[in-house]
C-alpha positions in Angstrom: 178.5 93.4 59.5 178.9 91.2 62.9 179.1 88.0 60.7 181.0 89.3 57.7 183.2 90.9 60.2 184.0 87.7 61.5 184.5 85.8 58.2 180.8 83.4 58.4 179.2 86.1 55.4 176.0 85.7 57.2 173.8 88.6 57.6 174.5 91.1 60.4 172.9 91.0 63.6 170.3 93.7 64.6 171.0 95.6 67.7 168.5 94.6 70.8 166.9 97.6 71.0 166.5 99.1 75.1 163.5 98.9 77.2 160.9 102.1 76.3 161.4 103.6 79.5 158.4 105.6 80.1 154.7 105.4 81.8 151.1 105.4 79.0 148.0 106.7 80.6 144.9 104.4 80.0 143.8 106.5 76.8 147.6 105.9 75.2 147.7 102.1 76.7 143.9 101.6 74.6 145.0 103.3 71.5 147.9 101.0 71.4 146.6 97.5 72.6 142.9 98.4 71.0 140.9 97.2 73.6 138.6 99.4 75.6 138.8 100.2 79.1 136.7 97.4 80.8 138.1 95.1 78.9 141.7 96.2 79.9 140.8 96.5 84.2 138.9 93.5 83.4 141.9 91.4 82.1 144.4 93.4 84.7 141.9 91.5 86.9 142.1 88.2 85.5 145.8 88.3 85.7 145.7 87.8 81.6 147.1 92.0 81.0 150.4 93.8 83.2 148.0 95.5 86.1 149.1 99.7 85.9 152.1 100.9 88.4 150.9 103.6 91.1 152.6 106.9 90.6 151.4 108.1 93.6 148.4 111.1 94.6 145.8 108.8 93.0 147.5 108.2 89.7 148.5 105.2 87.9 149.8 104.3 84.6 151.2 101.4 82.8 154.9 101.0 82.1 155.3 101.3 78.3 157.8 98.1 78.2 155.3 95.7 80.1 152.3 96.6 77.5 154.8 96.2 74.4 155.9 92.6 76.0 152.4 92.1 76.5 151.3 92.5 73.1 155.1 90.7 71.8 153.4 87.5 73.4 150.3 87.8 72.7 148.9 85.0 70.4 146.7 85.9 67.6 143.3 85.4 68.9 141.9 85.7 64.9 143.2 82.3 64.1 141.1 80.3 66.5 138.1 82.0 66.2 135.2 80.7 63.9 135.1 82.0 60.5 138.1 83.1 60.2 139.3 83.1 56.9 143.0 84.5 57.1 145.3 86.7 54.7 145.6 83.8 51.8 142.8 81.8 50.5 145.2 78.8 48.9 144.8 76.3 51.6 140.8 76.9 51.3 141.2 76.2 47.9 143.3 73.1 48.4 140.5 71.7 50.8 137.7 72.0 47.8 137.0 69.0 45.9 138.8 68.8 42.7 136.1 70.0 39.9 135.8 67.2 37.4 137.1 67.9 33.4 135.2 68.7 31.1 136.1 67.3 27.7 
């Protein structure tokens, strides 16, 4: 729309969507991340996951958009780890030895 609009028939741009402006309680912040709870305060700890926001009267909670920035930049951790074989098998193929013909 944006591009053809303006005569360079590229594709339209997608609209930047607005910060999720709302708090997730630990049991919504582990359902969406999937990590468990020590492993969550443990991280908030470490400085490596956004730390929760006090709401006051003991409460606390983490605001939605710093969790969904969190995982945005989050690299996969899969990749590096041992074993790992990935969604395609072709390049694990590629690294085999060529099988000799047989006439």
């Amino acid at each position: 729309m944006i591009g053809q609009a303006i005569g360079w028939g590229g594709p339209a741009l997608a609209p930047i969507a607005p910060p999720l402006a709302e708090f997730w309680r630990l049991p919504e912040v582990m359902r969406r991340v999937g990590l468990g709870r020590s492993t969550i305060y443990r991280r908030v700890q470490e400085g490596e996951f956004p730390a929760p926001r006090d709401l006051g009267g003991g409460a606390s909670a983490w605001w939605a958009e710093d969790v969904l920035t969190w995982m945005r930049n989050r690299p996969v951790a899969d990749r590096g780890r041992a074993g790992y074989r990935g969604g395609s098998h072709v390049a694990d193929a590629a690294a085999q030895p060529a099988q000799p013909e047989v006439p």
